[in-house]
C-alpha positions in Angstrom: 27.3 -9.1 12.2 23.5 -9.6 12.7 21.4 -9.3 9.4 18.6 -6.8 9.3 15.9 -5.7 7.6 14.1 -2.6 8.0 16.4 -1.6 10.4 15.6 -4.5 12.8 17.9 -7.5 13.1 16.5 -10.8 12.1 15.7 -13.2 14.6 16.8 -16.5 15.6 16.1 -19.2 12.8 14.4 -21.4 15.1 11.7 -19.5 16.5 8.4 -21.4 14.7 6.6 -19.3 12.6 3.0 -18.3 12.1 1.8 -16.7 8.8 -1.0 -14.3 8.1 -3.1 -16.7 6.2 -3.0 -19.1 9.4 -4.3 -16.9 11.3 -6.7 -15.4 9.5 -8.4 -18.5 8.6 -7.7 -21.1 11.3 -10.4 -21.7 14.2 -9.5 -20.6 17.3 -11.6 -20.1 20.6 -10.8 -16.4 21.9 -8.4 -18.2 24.6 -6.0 -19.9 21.8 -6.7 -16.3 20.2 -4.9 -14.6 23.4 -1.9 -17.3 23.7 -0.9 -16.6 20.0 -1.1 -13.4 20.7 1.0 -13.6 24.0 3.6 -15.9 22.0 3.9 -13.3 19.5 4.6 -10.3 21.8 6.9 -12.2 23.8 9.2 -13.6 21.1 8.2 -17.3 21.4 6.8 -17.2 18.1 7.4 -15.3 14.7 4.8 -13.8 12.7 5.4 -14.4 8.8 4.0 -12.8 5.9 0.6 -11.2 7.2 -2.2 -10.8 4.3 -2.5 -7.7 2.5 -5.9 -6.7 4.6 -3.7 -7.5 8.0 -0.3 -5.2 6.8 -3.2 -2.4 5.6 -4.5 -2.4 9.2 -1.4 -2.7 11.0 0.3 0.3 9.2 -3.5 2.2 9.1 -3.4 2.6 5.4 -6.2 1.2 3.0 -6.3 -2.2 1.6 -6.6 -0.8 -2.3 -3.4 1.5 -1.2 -1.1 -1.5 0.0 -2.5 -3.3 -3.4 -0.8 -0.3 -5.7 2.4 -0.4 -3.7 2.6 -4.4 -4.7 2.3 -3.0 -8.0 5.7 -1.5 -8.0 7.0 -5.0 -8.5 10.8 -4.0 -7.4 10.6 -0.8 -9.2 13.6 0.6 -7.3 13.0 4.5 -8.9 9.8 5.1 -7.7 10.2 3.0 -4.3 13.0 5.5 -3.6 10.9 8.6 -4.9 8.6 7.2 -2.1 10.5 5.5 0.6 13.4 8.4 0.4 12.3 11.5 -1.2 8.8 11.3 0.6 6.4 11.4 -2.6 2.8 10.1 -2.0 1.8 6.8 -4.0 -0.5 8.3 -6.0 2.0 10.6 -7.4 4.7 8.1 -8.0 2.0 5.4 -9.1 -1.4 6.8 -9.6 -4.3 4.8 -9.9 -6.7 4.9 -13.1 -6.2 3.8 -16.9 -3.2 5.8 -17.8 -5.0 9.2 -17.7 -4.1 10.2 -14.9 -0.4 9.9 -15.0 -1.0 12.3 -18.4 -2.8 14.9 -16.1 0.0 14.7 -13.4 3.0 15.0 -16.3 0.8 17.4 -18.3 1.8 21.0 -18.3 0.2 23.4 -17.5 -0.2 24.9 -21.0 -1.1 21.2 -22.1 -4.2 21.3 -19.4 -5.4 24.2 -20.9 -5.2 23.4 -24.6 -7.6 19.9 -23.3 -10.2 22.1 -21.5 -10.1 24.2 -24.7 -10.5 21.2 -27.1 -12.9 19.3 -25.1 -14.8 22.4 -23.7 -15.1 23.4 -20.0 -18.9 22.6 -20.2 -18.2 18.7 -21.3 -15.4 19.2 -18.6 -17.5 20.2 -15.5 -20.3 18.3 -16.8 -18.6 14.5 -17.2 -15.5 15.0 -15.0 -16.3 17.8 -11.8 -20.3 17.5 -11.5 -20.5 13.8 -10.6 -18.3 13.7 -7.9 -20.1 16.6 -5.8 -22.8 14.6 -5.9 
């Protein structure tokens, strides 16, 4: 039985390889450009671990966005919540210092006992006003 991984069976072992970092950052004259890019479509060569900034653009999703799914570091709960259950990142691993995973676990009683403490002037003023700006 053939391996797989993401659904897609792995490849002869000795197919050569190119990684991401090659080429990102190795010289190439728009005609070597085109015959990498014909040996990759046709099989003759395998591309291997692509930089974050080439996965982002393959898979159209933002640079920063890739960088917080690296963050789940094996974190097989929330990959699941994501991967299986369809949550968005930012739910499962929102981005900030910590206060924004206490606004998305706050309840809703909890919200409005900190708009009560802090004030809903303070609120508007330092948290609302500045990003319509």
């Amino acid at each position: 039985m053939t391996a797989t991984v993401y659904g897609i069976p792995r490849r002869n072992a000795n197919i050569p390889t190119i990684t991401g970092r090659n080429l990102a950052h190795k010289p190439r004259t728009s005609g070597q450009r085109a015959l990498v890019a014909a040996d990759l479509v046709s099989g003759k060569v395998r591309f291997e671990a692509p930089t974050v900034k080439q996965a982002a653009h393959l898979l159209h999703v933002s640079v920063p966005y890739v960088q917080r799914a690296l963050r789940l570091n094996g974190d097989q709960a929330r990959r699941a919540d994501i991967e299986i259950d369809g949550k968005p990142l930012n739910a499962v691993l929102p981005a900030g210092n910590g206060l924004v995973s206490a606004w998305i676990k706050a309840s809703a009683n909890e919200r409005a006992g900190l708009a009560r403490i802090v004030g809903p002037d303070e609120l508007w003023d330092d948290a609302i006003n500045p990003t319509l700006d």
